[in-house]
C-alpha positions in Angstrom: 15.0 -45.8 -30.8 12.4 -45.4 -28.2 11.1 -42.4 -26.6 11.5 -41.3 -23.5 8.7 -41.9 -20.8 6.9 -38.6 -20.5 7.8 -36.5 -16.9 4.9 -35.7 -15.2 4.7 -32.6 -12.7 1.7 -33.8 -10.6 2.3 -33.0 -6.8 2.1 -36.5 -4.7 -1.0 -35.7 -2.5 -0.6 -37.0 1.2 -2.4 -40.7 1.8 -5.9 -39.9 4.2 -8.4 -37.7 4.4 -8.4 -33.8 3.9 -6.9 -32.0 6.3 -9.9 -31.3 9.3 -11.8 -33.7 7.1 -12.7 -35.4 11.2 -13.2 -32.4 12.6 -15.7 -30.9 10.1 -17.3 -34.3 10.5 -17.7 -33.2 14.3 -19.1 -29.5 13.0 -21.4 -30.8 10.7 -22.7 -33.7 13.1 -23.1 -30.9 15.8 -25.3 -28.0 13.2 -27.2 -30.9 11.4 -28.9 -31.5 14.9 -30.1 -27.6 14.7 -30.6 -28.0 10.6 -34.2 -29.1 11.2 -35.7 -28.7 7.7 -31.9 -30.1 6.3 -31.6 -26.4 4.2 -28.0 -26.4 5.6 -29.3 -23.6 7.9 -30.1 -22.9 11.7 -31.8 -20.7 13.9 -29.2 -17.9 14.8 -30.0 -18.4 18.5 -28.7 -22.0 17.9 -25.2 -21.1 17.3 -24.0 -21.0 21.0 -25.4 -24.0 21.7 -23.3 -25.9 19.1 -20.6 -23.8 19.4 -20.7 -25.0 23.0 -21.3 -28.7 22.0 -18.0 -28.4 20.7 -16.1 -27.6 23.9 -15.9 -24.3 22.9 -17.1 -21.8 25.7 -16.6 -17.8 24.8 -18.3 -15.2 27.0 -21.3 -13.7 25.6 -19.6 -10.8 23.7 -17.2 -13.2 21.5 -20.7 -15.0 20.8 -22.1 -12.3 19.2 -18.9 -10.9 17.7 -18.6 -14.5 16.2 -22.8 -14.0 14.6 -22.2 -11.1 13.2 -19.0 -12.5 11.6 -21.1 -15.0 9.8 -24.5 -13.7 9.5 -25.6 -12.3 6.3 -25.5 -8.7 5.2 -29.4 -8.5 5.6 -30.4 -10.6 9.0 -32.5 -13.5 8.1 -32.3 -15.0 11.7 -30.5 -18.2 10.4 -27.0 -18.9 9.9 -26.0 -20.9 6.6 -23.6 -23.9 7.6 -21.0 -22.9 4.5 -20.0 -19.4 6.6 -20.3 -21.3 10.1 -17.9 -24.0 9.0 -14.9 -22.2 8.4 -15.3 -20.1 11.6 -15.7 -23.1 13.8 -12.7 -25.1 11.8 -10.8 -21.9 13.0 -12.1 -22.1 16.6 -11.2 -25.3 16.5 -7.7 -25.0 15.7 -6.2 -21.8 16.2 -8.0 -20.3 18.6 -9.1 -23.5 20.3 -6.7 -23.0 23.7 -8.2 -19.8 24.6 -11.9 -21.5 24.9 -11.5 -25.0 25.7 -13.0 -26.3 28.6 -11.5 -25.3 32.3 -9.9 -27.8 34.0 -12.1 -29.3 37.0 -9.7 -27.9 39.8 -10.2 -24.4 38.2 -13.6 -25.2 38.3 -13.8 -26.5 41.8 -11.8 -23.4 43.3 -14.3 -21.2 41.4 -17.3 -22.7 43.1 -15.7 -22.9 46.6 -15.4 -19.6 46.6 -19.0 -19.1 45.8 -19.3 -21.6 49.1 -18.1 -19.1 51.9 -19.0 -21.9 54.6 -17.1 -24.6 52.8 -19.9 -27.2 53.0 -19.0 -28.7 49.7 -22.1 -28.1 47.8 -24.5 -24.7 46.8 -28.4 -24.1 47.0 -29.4 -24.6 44.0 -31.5 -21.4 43.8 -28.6 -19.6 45.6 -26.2 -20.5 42.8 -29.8 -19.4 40.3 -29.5 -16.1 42.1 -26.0 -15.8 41.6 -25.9 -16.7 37.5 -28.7 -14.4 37.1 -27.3 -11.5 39.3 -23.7 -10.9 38.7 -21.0 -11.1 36.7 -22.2 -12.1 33.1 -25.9 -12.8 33.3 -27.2 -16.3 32.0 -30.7 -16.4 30.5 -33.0 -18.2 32.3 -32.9 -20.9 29.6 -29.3 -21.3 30.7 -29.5 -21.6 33.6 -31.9 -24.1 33.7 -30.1 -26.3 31.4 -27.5 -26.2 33.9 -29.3 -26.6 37.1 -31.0 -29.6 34.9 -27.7 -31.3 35.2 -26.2 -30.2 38.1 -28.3 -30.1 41.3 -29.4 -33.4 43.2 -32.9 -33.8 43.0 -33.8 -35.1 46.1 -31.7 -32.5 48.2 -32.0 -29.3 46.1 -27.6 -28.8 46.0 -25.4 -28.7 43.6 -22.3 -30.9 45.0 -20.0 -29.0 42.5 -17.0 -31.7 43.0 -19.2 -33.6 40.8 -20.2 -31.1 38.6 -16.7 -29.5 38.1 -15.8 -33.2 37.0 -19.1 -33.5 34.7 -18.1 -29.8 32.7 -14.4 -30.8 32.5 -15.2 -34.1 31.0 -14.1 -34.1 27.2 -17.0 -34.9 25.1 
């Protein structure tokens, strides 16, 4: 008589990648760039830069709420990538609608109210003054990042039309 094929138990795993496999492809692509000396590590001050590279964009408090999350007991100034990948993976997915990007008409309406005589375009160092003065406060670095991409050479403005439609832009 013969015997009966043995019954396996194994669970059928889904055909493709892991699940996020893509998107931690995207994180680790993004924090190599920082991981100059490849020890799976970068600069602390790095962090909002690639957290922003992501199309992520929290305020300055969530930033630092989000370090300190992932920093290690004793500061070293360097954030290991194992404890930032699982906190962008979650950025990324659950808590991703609250910081995507703006869309460029929210964008537009918030610089035309910055342009009180409607001209369709800012000073570049009026809209300077104004990142630096109020609400939260960019660091000089920041700001000239941005003004680096924003204002027209050749006049000095900011025609933020364009630029709305430059930061609303999906990477």
């Amino acid at each position: 008589m013969a015997e009966p094929a043995e019954s396996t138990t194994a669970v059928a795993q889904p055909p493709g990648p892991a699940p996020h496999a893509e998107l931690k492809a995207k994180i680790k692509a993004a924090f190599s760039i920082f991981d100059k000396d490849e020890k799976q590590e970068c600069d602390v001050r790095e962090i909002g830069t690639i957290v922003r590279s992501l199309n992520i964009y929290p305020t300055e408090k969530q930033l630092q709420r989000w370090i300190h999350e992932i920093e290690e007991e004793e500061a070293t100034g360097f954030i290991k990538y194992e404890k930032f990948e699982p906190l962008a993976v979650k950025l990324l997915t659950e808590e991703a609608l609250s910081h995507k990007r703006h869309a460029e008409d929210e964008i537009v309406k918030a610089f035309q109210v910055l342009d009180e005589d409607k001209k369709g375009y800012l000073e570049a160092d009026e809209l300077q003054r104004l990142m630096t003065q109020y609400g939260e406060k960019f660091s000089s670095d920041e700001v000239k990042e941005m003004l680096t991409a924003a204002v027209d050479v050749e006049l000095g403005r900011v025609f933020y039309e364009d630029y709305a439609e430059l930061l609303a832009a999906d990477s």
